[in-house]
LOFIGU-673798 format. One line per 10 residues: number of its first residue (from 1); their letters; for each residue x, z, y of N, C-alpha, C. Coordinates in nm, 2 decimals, decimal comma, always signed. Each point is the difference from the previous one (the first is absolute). Layout:
residues N
NUM	A	X:Z:Y:X:Z:Y:X:Z:Y; ...
end
This chain:
residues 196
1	XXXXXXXXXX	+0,30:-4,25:+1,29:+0,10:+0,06:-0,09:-0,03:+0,15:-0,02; +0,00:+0,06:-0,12:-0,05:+0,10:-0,04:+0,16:+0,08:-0,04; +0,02:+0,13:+0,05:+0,11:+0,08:-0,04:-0,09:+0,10:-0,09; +0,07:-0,01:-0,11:-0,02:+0,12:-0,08:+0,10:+0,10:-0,05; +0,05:+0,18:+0,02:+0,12:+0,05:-0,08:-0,07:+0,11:-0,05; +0,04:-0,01:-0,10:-0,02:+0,13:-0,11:+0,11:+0,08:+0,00; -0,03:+0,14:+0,06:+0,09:+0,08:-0,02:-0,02:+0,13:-0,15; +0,11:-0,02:-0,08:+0,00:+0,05:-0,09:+0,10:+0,13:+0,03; -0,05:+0,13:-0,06:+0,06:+0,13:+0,04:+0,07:+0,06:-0,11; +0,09:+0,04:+0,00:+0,12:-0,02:-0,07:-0,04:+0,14:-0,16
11	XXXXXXXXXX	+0,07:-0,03:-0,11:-0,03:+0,06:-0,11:+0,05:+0,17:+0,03; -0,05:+0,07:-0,11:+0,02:+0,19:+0,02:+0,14:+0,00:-0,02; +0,02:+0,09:+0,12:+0,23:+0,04:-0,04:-0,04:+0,14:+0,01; +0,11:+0,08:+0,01:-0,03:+0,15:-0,03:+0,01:+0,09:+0,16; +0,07:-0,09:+0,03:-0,07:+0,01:+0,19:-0,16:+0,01:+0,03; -0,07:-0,10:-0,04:-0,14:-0,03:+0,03:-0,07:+0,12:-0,09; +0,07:+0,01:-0,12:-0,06:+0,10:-0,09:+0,02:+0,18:+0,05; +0,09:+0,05:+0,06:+0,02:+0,08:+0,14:-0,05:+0,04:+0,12; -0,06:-0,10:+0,03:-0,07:-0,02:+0,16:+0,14:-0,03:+0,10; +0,09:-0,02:-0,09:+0,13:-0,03:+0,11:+0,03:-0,14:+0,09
21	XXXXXXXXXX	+0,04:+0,03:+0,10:+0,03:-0,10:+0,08:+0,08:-0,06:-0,07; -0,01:-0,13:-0,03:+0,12:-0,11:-0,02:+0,14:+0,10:+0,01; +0,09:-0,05:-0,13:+0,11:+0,05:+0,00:+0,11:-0,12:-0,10; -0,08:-0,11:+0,03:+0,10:-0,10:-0,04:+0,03:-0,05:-0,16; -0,09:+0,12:-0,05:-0,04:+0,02:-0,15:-0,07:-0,12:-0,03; +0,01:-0,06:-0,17:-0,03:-0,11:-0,08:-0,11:+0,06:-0,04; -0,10:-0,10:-0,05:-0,12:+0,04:-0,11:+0,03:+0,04:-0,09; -0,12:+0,07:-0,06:+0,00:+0,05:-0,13:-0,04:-0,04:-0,07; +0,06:-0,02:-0,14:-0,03:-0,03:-0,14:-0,13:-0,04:-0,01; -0,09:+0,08:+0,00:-0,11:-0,01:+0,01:-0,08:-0,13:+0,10
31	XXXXXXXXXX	+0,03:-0,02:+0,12:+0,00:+0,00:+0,13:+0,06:-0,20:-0,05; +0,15:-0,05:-0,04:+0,01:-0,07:+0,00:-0,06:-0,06:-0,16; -0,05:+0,07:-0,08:-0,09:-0,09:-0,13:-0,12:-0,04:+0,03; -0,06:+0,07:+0,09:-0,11:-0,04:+0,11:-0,01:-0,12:+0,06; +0,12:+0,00:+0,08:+0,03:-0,15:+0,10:+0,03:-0,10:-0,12; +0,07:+0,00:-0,12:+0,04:-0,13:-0,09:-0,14:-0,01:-0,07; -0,10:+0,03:-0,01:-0,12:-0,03:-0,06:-0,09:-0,06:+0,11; +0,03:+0,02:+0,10:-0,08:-0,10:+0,06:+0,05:-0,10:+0,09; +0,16:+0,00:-0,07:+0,10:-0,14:+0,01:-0,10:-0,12:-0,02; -0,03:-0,13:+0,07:-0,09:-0,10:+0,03:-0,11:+0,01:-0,04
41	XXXXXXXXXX	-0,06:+0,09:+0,06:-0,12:+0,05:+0,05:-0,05:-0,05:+0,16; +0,10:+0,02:+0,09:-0,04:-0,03:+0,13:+0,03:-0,19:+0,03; -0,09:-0,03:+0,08:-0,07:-0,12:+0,04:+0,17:-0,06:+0,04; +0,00:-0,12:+0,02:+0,12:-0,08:+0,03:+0,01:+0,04:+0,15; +0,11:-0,01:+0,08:+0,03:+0,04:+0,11:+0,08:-0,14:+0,04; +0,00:-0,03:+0,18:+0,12:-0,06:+0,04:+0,08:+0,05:+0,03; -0,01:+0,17:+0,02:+0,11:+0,06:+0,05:-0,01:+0,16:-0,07; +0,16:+0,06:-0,06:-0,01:+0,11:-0,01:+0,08:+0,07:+0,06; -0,07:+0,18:+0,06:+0,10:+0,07:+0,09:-0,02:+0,10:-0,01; +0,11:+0,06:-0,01:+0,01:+0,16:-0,11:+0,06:+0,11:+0,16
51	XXXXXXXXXX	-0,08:+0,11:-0,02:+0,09:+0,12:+0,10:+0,12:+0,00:-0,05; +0,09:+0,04:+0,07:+0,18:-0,01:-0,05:+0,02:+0,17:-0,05; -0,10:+0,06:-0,04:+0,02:+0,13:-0,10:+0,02:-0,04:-0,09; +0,04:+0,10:-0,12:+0,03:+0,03:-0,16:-0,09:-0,11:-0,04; -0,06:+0,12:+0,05:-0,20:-0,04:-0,12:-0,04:-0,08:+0,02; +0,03:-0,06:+0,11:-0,11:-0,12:+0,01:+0,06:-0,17:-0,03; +0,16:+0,07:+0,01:+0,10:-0,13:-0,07:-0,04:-0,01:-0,12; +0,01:+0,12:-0,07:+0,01:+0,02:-0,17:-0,18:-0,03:-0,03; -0,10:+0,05:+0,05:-0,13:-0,03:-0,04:-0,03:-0,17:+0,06; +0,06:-0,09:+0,03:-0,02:-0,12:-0,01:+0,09:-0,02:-0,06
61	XXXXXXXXXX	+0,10:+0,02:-0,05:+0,07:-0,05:-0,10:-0,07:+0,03:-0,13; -0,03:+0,10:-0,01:-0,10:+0,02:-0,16:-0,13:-0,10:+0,01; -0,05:-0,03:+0,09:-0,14:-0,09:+0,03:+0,08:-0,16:+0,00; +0,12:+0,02:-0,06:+0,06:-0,13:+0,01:+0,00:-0,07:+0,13; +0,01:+0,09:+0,11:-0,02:-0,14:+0,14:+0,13:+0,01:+0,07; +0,05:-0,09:+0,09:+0,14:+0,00:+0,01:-0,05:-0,06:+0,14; +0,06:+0,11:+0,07:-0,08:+0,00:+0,13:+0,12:-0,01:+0,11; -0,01:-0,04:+0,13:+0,09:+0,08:+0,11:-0,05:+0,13:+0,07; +0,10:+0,10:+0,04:+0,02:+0,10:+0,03:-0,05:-0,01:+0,18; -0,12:+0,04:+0,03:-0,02:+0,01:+0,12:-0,05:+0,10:+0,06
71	XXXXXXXXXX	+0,13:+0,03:+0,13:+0,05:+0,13:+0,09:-0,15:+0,08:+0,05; -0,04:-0,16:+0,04:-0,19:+0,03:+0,11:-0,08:+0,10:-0,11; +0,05:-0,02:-0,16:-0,11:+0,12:-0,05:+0,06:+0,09:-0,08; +0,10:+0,06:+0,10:+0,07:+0,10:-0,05:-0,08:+0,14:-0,02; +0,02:+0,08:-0,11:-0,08:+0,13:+0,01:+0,00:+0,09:+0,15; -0,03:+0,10:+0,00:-0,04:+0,07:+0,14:+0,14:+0,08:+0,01; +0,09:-0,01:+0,10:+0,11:+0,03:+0,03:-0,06:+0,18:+0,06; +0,05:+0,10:-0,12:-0,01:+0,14:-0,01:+0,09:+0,09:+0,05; +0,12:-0,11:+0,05:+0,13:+0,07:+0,01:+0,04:+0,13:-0,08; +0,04:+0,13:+0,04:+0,03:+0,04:-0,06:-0,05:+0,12:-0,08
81	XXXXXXXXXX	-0,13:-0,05:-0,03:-0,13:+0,05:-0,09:+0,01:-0,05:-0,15; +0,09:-0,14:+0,01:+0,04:-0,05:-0,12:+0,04:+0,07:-0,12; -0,09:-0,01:-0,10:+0,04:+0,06:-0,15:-0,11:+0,12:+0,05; -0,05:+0,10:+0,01:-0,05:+0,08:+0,08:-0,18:+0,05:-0,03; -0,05:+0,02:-0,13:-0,14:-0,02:+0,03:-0,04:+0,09:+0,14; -0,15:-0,02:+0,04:-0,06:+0,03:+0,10:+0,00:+0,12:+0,03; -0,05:+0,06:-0,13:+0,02:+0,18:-0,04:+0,10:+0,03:+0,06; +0,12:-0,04:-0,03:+0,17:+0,09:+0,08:+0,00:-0,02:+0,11; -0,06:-0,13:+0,03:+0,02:-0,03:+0,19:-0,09:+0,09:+0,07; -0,09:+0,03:-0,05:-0,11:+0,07:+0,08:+0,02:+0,11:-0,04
91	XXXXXXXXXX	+0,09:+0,10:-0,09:+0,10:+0,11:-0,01:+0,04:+0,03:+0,13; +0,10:-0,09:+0,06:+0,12:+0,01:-0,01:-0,03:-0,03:+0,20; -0,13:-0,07:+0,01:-0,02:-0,07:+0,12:-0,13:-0,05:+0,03; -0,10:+0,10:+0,01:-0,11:+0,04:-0,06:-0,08:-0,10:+0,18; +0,02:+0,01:+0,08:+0,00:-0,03:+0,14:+0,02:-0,14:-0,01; +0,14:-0,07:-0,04:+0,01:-0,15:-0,01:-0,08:-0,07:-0,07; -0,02:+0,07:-0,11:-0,11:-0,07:-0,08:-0,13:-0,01:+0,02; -0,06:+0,06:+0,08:-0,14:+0,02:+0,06:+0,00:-0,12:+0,11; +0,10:+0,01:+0,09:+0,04:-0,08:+0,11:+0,00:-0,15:-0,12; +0,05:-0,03:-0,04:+0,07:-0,12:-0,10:-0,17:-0,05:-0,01
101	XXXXXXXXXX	-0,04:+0,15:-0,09:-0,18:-0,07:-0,03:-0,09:-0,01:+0,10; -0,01:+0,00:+0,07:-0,10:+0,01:+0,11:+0,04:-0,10:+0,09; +0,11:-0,07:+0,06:+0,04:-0,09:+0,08:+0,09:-0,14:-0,08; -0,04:-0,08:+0,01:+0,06:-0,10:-0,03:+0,12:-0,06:+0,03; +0,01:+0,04:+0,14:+0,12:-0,06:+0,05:+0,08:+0,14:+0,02; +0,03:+0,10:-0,10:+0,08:+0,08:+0,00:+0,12:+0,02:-0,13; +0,10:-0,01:+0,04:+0,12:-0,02:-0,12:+0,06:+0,12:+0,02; -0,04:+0,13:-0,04:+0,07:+0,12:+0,02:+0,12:-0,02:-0,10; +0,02:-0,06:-0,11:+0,06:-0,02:-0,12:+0,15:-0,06:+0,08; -0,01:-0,08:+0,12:+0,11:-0,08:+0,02:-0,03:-0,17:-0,05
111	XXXXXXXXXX	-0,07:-0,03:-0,04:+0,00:-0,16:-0,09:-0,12:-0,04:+0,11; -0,07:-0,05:-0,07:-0,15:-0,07:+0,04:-0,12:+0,04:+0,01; -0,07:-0,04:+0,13:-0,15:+0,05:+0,01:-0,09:-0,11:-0,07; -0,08:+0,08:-0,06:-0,14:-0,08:-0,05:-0,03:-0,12:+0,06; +0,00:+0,02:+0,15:-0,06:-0,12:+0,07:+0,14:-0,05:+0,04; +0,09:-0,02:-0,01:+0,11:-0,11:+0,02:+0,03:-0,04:-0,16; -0,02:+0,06:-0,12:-0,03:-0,06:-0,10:-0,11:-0,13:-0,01; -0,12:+0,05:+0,05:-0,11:-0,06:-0,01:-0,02:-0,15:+0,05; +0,12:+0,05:+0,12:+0,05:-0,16:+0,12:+0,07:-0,05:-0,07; +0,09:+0,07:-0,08:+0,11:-0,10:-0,11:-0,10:-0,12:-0,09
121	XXXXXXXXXX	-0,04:+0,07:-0,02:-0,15:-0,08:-0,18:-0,06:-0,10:+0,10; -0,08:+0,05:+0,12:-0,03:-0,08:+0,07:+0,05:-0,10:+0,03; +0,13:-0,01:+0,04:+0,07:-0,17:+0,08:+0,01:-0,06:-0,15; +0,03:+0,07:-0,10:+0,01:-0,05:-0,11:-0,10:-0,10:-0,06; -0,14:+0,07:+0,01:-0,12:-0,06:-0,05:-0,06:-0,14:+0,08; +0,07:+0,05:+0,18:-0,02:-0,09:+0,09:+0,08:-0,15:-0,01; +0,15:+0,00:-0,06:+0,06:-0,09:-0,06:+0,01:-0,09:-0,09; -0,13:+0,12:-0,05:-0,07:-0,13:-0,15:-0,10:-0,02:-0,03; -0,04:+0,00:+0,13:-0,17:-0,07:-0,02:-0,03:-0,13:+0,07; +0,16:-0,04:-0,04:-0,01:-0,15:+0,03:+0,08:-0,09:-0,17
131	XXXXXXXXXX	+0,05:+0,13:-0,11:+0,02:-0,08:-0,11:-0,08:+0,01:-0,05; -0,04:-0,17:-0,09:-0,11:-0,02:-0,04:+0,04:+0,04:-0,17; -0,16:+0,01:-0,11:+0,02:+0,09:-0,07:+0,05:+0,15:-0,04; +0,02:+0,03:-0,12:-0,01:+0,14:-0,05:+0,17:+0,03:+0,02; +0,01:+0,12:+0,06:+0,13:+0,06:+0,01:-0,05:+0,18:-0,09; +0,10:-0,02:-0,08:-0,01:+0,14:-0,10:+0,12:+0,09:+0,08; -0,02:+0,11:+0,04:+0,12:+0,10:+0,07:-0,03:+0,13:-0,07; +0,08:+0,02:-0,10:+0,00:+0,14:-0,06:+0,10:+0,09:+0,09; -0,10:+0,09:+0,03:+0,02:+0,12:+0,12:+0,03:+0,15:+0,01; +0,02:+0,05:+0,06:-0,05:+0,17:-0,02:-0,13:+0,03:+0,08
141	XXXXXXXXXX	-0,09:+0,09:-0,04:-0,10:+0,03:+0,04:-0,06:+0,02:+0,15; +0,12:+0,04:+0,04:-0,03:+0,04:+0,16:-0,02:-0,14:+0,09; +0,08:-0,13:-0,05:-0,02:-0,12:+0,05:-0,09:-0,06:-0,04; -0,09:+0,02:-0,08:-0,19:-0,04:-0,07:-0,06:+0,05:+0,13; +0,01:+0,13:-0,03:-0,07:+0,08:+0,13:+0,02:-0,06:+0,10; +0,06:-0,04:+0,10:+0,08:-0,01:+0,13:-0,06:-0,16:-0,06; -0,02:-0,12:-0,07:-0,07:-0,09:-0,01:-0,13:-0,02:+0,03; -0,05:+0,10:-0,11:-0,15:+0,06:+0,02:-0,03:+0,05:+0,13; +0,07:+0,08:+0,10:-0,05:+0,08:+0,12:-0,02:-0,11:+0,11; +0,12:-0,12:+0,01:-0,04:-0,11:+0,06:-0,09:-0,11:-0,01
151	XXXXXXXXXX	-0,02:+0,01:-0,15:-0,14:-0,10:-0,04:-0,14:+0,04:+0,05; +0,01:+0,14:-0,04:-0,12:+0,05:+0,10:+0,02:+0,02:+0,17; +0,08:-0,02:+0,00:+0,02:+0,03:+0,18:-0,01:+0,14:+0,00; +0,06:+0,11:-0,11:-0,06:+0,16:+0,02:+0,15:+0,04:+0,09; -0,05:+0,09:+0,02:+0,08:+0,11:+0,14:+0,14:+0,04:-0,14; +0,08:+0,04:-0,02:+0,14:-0,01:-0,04:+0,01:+0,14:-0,07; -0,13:+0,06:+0,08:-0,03:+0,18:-0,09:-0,06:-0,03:-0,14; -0,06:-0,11:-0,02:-0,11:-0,06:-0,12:+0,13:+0,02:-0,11; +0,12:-0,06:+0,03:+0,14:+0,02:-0,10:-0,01:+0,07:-0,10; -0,01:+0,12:+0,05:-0,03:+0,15:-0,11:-0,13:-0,05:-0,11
161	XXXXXXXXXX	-0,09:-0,01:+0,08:-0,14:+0,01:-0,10:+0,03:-0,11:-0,11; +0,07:-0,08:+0,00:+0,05:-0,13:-0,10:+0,08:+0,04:-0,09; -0,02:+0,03:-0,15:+0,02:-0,01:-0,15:+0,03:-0,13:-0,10; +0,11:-0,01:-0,01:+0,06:-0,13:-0,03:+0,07:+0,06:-0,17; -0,10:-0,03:-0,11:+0,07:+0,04:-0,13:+0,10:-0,12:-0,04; +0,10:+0,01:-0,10:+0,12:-0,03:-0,08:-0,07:-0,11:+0,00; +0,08:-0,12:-0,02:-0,07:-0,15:-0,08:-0,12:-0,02:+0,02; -0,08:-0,04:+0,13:-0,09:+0,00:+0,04:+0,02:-0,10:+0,10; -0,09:-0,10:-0,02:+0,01:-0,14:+0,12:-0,12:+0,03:+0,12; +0,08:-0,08:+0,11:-0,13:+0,04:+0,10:+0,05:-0,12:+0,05
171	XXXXXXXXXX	-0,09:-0,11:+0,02:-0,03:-0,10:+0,04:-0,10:-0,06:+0,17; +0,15:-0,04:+0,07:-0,09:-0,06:+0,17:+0,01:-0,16:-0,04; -0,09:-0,06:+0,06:-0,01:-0,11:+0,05:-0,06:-0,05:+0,12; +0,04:-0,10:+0,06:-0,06:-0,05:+0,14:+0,09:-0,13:+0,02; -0,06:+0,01:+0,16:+0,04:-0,16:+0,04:-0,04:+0,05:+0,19; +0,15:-0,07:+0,07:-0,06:+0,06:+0,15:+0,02:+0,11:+0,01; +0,12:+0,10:-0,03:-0,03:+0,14:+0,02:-0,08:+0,06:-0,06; -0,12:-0,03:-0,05:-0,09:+0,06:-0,05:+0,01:+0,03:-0,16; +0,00:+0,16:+0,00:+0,02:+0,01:-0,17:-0,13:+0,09:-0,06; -0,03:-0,05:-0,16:-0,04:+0,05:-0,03:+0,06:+0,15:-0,14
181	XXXXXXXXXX	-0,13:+0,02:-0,02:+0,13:+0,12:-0,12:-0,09:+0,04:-0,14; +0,08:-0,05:-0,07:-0,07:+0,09:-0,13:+0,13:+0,09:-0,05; -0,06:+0,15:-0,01:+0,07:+0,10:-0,03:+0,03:+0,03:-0,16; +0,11:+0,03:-0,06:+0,03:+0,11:-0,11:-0,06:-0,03:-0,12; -0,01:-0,15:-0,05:+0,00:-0,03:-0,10:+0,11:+0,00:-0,09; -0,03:+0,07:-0,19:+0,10:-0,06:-0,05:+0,09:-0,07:-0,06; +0,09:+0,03:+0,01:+0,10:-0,18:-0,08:-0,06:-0,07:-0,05; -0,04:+0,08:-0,11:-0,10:-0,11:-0,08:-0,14:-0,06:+0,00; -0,05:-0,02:+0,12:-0,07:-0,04:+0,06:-0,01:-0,10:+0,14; +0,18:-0,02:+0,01:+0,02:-0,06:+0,13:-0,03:-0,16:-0,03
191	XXXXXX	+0,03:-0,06:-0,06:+0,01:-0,15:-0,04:-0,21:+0,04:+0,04; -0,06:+0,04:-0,15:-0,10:-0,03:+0,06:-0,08:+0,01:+0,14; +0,08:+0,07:+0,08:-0,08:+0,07:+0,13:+0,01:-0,16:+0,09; +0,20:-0,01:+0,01:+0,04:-0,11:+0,04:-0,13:-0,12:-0,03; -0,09:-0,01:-0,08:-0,07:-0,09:+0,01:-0,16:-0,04:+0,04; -0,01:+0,16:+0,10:-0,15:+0,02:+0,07:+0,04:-0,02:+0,19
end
């Protein structure tokens, strides 16, 4: 039995267009005419599961997918950095944020470390590499990453170096634990990828 999920990363909101942390903000105009154009475009799924953010409700609702809301890939809990680009935090708390980057398991913010995020995605991925077929999960970026860092087996610091653009699919498959990964293809290219 072969598990396959494509995680698809959610369309441009004016948060993402800021460098701002998540602030609960919808897509943009722009951002959701994007996702309705490449409404059935993506390969048939047995399962769809959306982060329980704005954007990532609203960017599978524009890609037409009607998904359940699941907690395991919830964005990276910022606490109270939320709304906040990086710029002001490292104003404001120039020391936490160095700490933040350099250590994984550091939550100066109050929310969540990198690496207890990373465990989150993990039990997740570990859950369903016993459903068979394609599971479609439109996500936030940082849970691609935190996918990707366990597919490779990379150390939880690799997080950072991972670039996850707007409406971009990145595709694991395996069987046994064992996954493989094609990265950062786009939309309109997923059906055909789904078939190498």
């Amino acid at each position: 039995m072969t598990s396959r999920v494509t995680f698809v990363s959610p369309a441009m909101s004016a948060s993402m267009r800021q460098a701002r942390f998540d602030d609960g903000g919808s897509i943009d105009t722009g951002g959701a005419a994007r996702a309705r154009a490449f409404a059935g475009s993506l390969p048939a799924a047995a399962r769809v599961v959306v982060s329980p953010t704005v954007r990532c409700r609203e960017t599978a609702a524009a890609l037409g997918l009607d998904g359940a809301e699941a907690a395991e890939l919830s964005a990276l809990d910022v606490g109270r950095w939320r709304g906040l680009t990086l710029a002001e935090v490292g104003a404001g708390e120039p020391e936490a944020v160095a700490r933040w980057l350099a250590d994984p398991a550091s939550a100066p913010h109050g929310g969540e470390s990198v690496h207890d995020m990373c465990g989150r995605v993990t039990g997740w991925l570990t859950a369903s590499q016993d459903t068979d077929g394609r599971t479609l999960a439109v996500v936030e970026p940082e849970v691609v990453r935190a996918a990707v860092v366990h597919v490779l087996g990379a150390p939880s610091a690799a997080f950072w170096r991972l670039d996850v653009p707007p409406l971009t699919a990145t595709t694991i498959s395996g069987r046994h634990g064992r996954w493989n990964l094609r990265l950062g293809h786009p939309l309109d290219s997923v059906e055909a990828a789904a078939d190498h």
